[in-house]
C-alpha positions as CSV (number, residue, x, y, z in Angstrom):
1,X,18.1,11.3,-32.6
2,X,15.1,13.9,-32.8
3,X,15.7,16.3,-30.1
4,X,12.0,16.4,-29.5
5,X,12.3,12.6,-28.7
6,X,14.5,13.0,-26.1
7,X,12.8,11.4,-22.7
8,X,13.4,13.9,-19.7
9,X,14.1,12.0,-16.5
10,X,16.1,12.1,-13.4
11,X,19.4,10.0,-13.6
12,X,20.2,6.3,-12.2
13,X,22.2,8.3,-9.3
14,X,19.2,10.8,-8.6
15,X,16.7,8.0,-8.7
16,X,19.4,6.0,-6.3
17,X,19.3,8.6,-3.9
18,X,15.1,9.2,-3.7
19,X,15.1,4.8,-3.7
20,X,17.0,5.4,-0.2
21,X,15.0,8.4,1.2
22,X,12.1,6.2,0.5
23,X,13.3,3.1,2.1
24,X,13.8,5.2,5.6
25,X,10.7,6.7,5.2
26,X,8.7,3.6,4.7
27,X,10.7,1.5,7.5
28,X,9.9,4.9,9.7
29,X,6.0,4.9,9.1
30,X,5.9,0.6,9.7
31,X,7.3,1.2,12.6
32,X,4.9,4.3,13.3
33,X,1.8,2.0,12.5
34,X,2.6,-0.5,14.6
35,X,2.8,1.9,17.3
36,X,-0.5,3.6,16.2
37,X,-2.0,-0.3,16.3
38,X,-0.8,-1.4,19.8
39,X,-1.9,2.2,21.1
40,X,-5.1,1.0,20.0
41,X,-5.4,-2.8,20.8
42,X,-3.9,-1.4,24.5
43,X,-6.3,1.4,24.3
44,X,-9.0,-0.7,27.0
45,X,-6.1,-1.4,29.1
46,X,-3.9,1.6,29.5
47,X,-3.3,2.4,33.4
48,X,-5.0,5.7,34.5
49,X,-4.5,4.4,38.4
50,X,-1.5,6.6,38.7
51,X,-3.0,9.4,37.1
52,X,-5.0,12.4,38.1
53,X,-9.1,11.9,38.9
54,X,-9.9,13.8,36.2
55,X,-8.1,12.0,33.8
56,X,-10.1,8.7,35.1
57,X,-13.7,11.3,34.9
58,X,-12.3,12.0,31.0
59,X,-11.2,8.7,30.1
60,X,-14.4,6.6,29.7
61,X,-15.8,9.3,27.0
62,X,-12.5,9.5,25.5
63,X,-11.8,5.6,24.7
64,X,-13.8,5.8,21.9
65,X,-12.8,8.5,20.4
66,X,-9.0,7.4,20.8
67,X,-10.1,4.3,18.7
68,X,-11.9,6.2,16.4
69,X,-8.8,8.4,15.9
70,X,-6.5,5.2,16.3
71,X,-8.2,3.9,13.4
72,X,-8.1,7.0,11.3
73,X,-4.3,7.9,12.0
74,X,-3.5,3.7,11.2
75,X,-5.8,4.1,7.4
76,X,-3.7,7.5,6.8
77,X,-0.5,5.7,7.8
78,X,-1.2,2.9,5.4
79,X,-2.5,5.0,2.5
80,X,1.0,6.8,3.4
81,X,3.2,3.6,3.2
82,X,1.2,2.1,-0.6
83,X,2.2,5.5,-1.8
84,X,5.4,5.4,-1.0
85,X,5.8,2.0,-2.4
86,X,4.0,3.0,-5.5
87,X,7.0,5.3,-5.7
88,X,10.0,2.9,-5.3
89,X,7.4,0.7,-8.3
90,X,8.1,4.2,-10.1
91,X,11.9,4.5,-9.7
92,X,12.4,0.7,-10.6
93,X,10.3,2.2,-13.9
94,X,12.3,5.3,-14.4
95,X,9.1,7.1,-14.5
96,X,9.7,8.1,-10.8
97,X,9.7,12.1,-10.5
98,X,7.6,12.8,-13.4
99,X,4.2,14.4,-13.3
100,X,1.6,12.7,-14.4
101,X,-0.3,16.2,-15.8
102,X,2.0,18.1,-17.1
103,X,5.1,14.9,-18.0
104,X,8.0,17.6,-17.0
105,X,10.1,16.6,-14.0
106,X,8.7,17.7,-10.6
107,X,11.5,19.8,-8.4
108,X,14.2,18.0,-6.2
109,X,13.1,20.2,-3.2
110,X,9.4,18.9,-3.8
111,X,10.4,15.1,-4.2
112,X,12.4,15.5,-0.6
113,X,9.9,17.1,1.0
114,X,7.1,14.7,-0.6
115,X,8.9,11.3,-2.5
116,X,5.8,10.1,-3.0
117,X,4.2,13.0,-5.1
118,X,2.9,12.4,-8.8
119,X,2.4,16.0,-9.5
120,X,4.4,19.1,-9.7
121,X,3.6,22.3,-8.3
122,X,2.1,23.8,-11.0
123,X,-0.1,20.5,-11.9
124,X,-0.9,20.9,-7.9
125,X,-2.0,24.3,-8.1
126,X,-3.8,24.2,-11.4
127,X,-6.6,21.3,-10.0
128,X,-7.3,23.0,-6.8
């Protein structure tokens, strides 16, 4: 085999272990949008009776921005979650870990830190 053929990928085991980091981390942000979403559908109805008078002077101005900020953190949550699923698509691919500018592997360290990132460092750091 040509030695310039040779695909560069992470192995079964590697790609095992990101598949399981993944899982958690999707499992963890479900449960972190539903909480986001009730905060929200609960926002009208929270119980300031117990709480100070000017928390009741803020909290008529600050409903809406809640919701608006509610809605916000539940888009970024679910943006969050299709990424990470597009990554587990990736690993079921074997193309999981490599960047999609330069085609070399992206670095362990950055894959823990973010398992659902398509570029590498230097990719990164060349667009911005």
């Amino acid at each position: 085999m040509d030695k310039d053929n040779i695909i560069v990928r992470y192995s079964d085991k590697d790609l095992a272990k990101f598949k399981k980091i993944i899982e958690e981390k999707i499992n963890k942000a479900q449960h972190d949008l539903e909480l986001i979403r009730s905060a929200y559908m609960n926002d009208g109805d929270n119980g300031t009776e117990d709480t100070s008078p000017t928390f009741k002077a803020f909290e008529e101005g600050s409903q809406t921005m809640s919701k608006e900020a509610n809605t916000q953190l539940a888009i970024r949550q679910e943006k969050f979650i299709r990424d990470l699923k597009n990554a587990l698509i990736r690993i079921e691919n074997k193309t999981y870990g490599i960047c999609r500018v330069t085609g070399k592997l992206i670095t362990k360290k950055r894959l823990e830190l973010v398992p659902h990132a398509t570029l590498s460092i230097e990719a990164k750091n060349r667009m911005s």
